[in-house]
N, C-alpha and C positions, 0 to 999 in steps of 0.2 A: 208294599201295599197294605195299607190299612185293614182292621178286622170286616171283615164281609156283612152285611146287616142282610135278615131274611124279611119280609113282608106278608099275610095273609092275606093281601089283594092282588097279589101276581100271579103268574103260572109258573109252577116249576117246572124252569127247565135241565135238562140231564144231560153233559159233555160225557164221553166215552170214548176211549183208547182205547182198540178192542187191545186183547191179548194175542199177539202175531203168532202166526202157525206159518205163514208164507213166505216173507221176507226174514223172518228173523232165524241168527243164523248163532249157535250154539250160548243161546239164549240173550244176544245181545241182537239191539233195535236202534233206528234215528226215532228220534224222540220228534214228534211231527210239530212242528212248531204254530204250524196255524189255526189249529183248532184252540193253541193258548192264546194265540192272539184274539183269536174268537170269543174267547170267555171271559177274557181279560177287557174286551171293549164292551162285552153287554152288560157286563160287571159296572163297572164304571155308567153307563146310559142310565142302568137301573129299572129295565122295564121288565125285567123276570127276575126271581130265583135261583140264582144259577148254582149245580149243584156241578160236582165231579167225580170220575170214576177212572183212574188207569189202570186197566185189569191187570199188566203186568206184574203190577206190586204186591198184586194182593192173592194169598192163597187159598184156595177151594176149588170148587167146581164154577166155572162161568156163566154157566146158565144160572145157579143160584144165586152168586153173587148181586148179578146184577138185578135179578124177578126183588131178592129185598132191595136193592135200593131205589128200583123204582114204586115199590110198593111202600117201603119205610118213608118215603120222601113226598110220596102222592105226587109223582111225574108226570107231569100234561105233556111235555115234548121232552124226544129226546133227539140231540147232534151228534152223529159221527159221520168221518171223511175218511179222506188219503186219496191216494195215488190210486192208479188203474191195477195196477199191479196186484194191490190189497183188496182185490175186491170179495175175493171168500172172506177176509175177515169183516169184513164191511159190512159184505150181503149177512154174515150170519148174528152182528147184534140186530140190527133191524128183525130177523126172522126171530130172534127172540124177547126182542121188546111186544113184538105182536101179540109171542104166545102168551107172555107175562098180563097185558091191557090191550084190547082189541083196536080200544080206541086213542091210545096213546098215538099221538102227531110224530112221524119219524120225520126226519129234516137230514140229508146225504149233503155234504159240501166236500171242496178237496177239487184236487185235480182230474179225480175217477167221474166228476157230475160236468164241471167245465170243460173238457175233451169233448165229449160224445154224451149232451143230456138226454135222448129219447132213449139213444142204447141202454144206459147205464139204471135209465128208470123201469122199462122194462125188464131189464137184466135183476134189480131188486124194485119186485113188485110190492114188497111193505112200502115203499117208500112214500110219502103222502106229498113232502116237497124237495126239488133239490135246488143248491144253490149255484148259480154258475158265474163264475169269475169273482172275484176279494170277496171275503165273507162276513165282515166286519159290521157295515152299516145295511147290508140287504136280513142279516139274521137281524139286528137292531131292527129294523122297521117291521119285519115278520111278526116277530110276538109281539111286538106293539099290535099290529093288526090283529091277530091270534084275541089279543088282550079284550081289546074295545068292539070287535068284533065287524071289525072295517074290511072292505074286499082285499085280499092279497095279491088279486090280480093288478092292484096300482102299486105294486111293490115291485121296483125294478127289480134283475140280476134272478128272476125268480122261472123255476118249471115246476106247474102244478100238475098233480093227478084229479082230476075231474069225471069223477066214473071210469070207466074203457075210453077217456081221451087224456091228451096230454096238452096242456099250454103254458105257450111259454111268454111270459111278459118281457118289456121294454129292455133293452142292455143296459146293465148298472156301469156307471162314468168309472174310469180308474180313479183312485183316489191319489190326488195329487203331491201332498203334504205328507209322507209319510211320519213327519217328526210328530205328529199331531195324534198317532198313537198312541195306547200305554202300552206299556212292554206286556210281554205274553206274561199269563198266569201261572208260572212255575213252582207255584206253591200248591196249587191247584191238582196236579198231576205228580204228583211225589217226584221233583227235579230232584232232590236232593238224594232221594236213593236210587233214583235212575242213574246220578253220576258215578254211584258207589259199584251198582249191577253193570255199569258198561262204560268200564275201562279203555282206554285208546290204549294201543302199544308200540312205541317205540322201538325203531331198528335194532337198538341195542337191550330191550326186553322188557323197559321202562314204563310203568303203569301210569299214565297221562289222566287225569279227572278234565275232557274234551265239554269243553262247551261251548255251541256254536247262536252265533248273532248275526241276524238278516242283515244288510247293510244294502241292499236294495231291491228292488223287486222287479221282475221281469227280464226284457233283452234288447238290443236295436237290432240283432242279428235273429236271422232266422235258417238256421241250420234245418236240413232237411227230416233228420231223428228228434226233433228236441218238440217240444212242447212246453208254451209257456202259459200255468193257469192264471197267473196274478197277473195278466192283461197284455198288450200288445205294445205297452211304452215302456220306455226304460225310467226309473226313476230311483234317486239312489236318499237315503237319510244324510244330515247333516252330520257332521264328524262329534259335533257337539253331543248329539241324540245317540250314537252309536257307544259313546265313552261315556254317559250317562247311564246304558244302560250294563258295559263293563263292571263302571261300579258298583252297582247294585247286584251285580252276579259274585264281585269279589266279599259282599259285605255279608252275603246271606249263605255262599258256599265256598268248599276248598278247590280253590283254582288252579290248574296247573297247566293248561291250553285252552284257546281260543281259537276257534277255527271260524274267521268271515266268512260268512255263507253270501257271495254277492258273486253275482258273473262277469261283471265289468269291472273289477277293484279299479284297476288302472286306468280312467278315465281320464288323469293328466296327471303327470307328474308332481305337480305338487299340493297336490290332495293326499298323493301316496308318502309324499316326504313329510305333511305334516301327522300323518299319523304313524308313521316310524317314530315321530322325534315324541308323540305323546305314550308312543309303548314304551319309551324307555321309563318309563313312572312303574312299570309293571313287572312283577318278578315274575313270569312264566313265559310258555313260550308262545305264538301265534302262527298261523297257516293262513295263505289267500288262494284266489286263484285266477289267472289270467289267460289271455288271449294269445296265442302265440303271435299274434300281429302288433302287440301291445306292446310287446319286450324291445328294451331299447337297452344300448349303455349307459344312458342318464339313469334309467329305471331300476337295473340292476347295484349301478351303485351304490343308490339310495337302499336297495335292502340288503346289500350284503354288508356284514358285522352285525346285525342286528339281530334279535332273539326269532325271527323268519323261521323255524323250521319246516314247512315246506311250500312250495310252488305249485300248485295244480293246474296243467295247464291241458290242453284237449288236441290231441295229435289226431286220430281218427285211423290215419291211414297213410302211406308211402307213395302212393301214386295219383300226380297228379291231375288224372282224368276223375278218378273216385273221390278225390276232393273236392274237386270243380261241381261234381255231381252233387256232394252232400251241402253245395254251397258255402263252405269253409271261410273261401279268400283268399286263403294261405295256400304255399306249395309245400314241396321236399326241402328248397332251399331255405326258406324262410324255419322250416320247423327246424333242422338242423342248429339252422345259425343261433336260433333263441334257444336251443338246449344247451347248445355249447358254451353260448355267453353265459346262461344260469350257472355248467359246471364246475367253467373258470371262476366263476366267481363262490366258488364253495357253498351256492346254494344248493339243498334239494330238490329238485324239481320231481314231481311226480306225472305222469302222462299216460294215456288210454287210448288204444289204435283198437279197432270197431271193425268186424269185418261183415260184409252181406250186404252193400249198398246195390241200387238196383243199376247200375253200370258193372257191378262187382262181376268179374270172370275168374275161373279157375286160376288163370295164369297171374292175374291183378293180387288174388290173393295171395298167393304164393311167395311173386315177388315183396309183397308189404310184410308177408308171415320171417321171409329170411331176414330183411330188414329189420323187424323184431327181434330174431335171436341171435344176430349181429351185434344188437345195439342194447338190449334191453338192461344187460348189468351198468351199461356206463351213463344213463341217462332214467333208470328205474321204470320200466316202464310195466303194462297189465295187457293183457287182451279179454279181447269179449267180443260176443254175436250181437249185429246192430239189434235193434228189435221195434217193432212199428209199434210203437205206445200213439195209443188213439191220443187224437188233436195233431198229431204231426204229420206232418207232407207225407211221408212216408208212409203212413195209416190210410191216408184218404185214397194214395194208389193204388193202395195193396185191396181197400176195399173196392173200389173201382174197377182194378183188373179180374177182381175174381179170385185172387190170390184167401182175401176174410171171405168168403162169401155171405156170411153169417157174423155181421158186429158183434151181437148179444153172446152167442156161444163165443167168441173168441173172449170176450171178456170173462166169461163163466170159464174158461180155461185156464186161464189167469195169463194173457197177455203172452201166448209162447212163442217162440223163434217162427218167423216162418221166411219163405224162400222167394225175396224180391227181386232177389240178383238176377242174372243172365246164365248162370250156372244150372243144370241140367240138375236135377233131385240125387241122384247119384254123387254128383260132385260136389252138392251142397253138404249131405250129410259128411264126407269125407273127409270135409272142412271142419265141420261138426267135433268129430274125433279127435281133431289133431287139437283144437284149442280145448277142448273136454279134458283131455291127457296133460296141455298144461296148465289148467287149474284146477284138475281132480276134484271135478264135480260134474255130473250129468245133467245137460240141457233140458228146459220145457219146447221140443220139436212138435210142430203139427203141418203135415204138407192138406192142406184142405181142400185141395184143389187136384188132388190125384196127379200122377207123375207126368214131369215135365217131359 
């Protein structure tokens, strides 16, 4: 990317990665990619200033860091997002952009504003607008409006704060072309010493510089836990656009994995086979990750001998009623078969079995838990507690039933486990324990709804 040109007739605007307290776990983080693409497209438009801040990088106290740089910079708006999950880090730049300029314009996008936008605006009340669904071209036309001083409310993909009300304008279209992109701002957000701070590590102890590339956006599947905020179609980049943007990661950093971040890698076969045959140009190693419905013998072929270090693929669970429930597609036989084919064939596969669906019963659990430490060494597997991250089937039940009774507070709680299954509160927690024991970490539990 070319040197950035500043202007004295635009607004400055200010990208911010807060500094993670929540998800981030012995000081390493995902490096959020959409807010680069964010700044990387208004960059490119050219209708603000775009300034940047990843508080990770930088040392001091946070509140100050950021009061000078929106003060140093004379910041009209500031952007930050993420996930549901991250909403204390979220909610508390906003709460201190306020205290820094009262009248500084906050702008929330991310998955935490697209799931659930009244919740999430009420839940951070600085917030002046939020973005819902791709953020690219609705933040693009915003400060345009901002700018010239035109209603925002013709600005699709948008929820404004209008005194004690909230409105929400027109749905913004998916954007169809993803090639049509620039690549995220990674210069913007200090990539290069995010690569250095957050090392990937290898089975064997091996210090991996991971960097990962969207290669499509969205899903055609709709699993009952999942939430998709970049829209409800599947659309994937060109192989062209995705290896254009390889090299430009290999040119400016030290490369040592790639992890595609696409949910559907496998979409046919020989989309998967022509970009095996263009990794071999590449001296590192790469990760995908697929569908265990996807997995064939053609498929496997095609990536075994290849630098593939690992498969990620989404098991969920052992029992086929809890599947059926979570909407999968897939049974026990199917999962099997596609691990097995992965391990004959010297791939690593990696997979995650999910327990608490709302068909989930003690005995369901159990049997999938034993199935786990049966299987778990010869096929690499994890566990974890499903968890109803708002915008998902799962969310909307749980608030439905009475399970959230309270969206806002659950968010302000930061998204924690609760109890959709058919398990009795006793038996839930029990379950609790037994996966807390084997990943020696203590759950976020809230029964909201007093015992079953």
């Amino acid at each position: 990317m070319e040197k950035y040109k500043m202007s004295e007739n635009k607004l400055n605007v200010l990208y911010v990665i807060p500094r993670y307290k929540t998800y981030c776990m012995a000081n390493h983080y995902v490096m959020p990619l959409g807010i680069l693409y964010v700044s990387s497209y208004v960059k490119n438009a050219g209708v603000a200033n775009v300034h940047t801040l990843n508080l990770n990088h930088v040392e001091g106290e946070e509140f100050k860091i950021l009061k000078s740089y929106i003060l140093g910079h004379h910041i009209d708006v500031m952007g930050v997002g993420g996930l549901s999950g991250e909403y204390v880090d979220i909610s508390r730049m906003a709460q201190y952009a306020k205290r820094v300029n009262k009248n500084i314009r906050v702008i929330i996008g991310g998955g935490i504003m697209t799931a659930d936008p009244e919740t999430t605006m009420s839940a951070i009340p600085e917030a002046d607008y939020g973005i819902i669904g791709e953020g690219e071209l609705t933040m693009t036309e915003l400060l345009a409006a901002l700018t010239d001083g035109s209603d925002p409310e013709r600005v699709d993909g948008l929820i404004i704060r209008c005194g004690d009300e909230l409105k929400i304008t027109h749905r913004r279209k998916e954007i169809v072309d993803l090639d049509t992109l620039p690549f995220p701002d990674y210069e913007g957000f200090n990539y290069g010493e995010y690569l250095k701070a957050n090392p990937d590590l290898s089975d064997e102890g091996k210090k991996y510089s991971q960097v990962s590339v969207i290669g499509g956006r969205s899903c055609k599947y709709n699993c009952t836990f999942c939430f998709h905020p970049s829209g409800s179609t599947y659309r994937q980049r060109s192989l062209d656009s995705i290896f254009a943007e390889i090299d430009y990661l290999v040119e400016h950093y030290n490369i040592s994995y790639i992890a595609l971040r696409e949910e559907l890698f496998a979409t046919d076969n020989q989309r998967v086979a022509e970009f095996c045959k263009r990794m071999e140009n590449y001296d590192f190693d790469w990760s995908i990750q697929l569908r265990i419905d996807s997995i064939n013998q053609e498929l496997v072929d095609l990536l075994k001998d290849t630098r593939c270090r690992y498969v990620f693929v989404g098991v969920e669970s052992a029992n086929d009623e809890v599947l059926k429930s979570m909407r999968k597609g897939i049974n026990l036989k199917q999962i099997e078969a596609a691990l097995d084919m992965l391990k004959d064939a010297g791939l690593n596969s990696r997979s995650g079995v999910i327990f608490g669906d709302t068909v989930e019963t003690y005995d369901t659990a159990m049997f999938t838990l034993d199935w786990f430490m049966r299987n778990s060494s010869r096929y690499r597997m994890f566990v974890d507690m499903i968890i109803a991250f708002p915008g998902s089937i799962l969310y909307k039940r749980a608030c439905k039933s009475g399970v959230i009774p309270d969206p806002v507070k659950f968010l302000q709680d930061g998204c924690p486990i609760v109890n959709v299954s058919k398990m009795d509160n006793r038996q839930f927690e029990s379950l609790v324990h037994k996966i807390e024991k084997i990943n020696y970490r203590k759950y976020n539990v809230k029964f909201y709804n007093g015992s079953k």
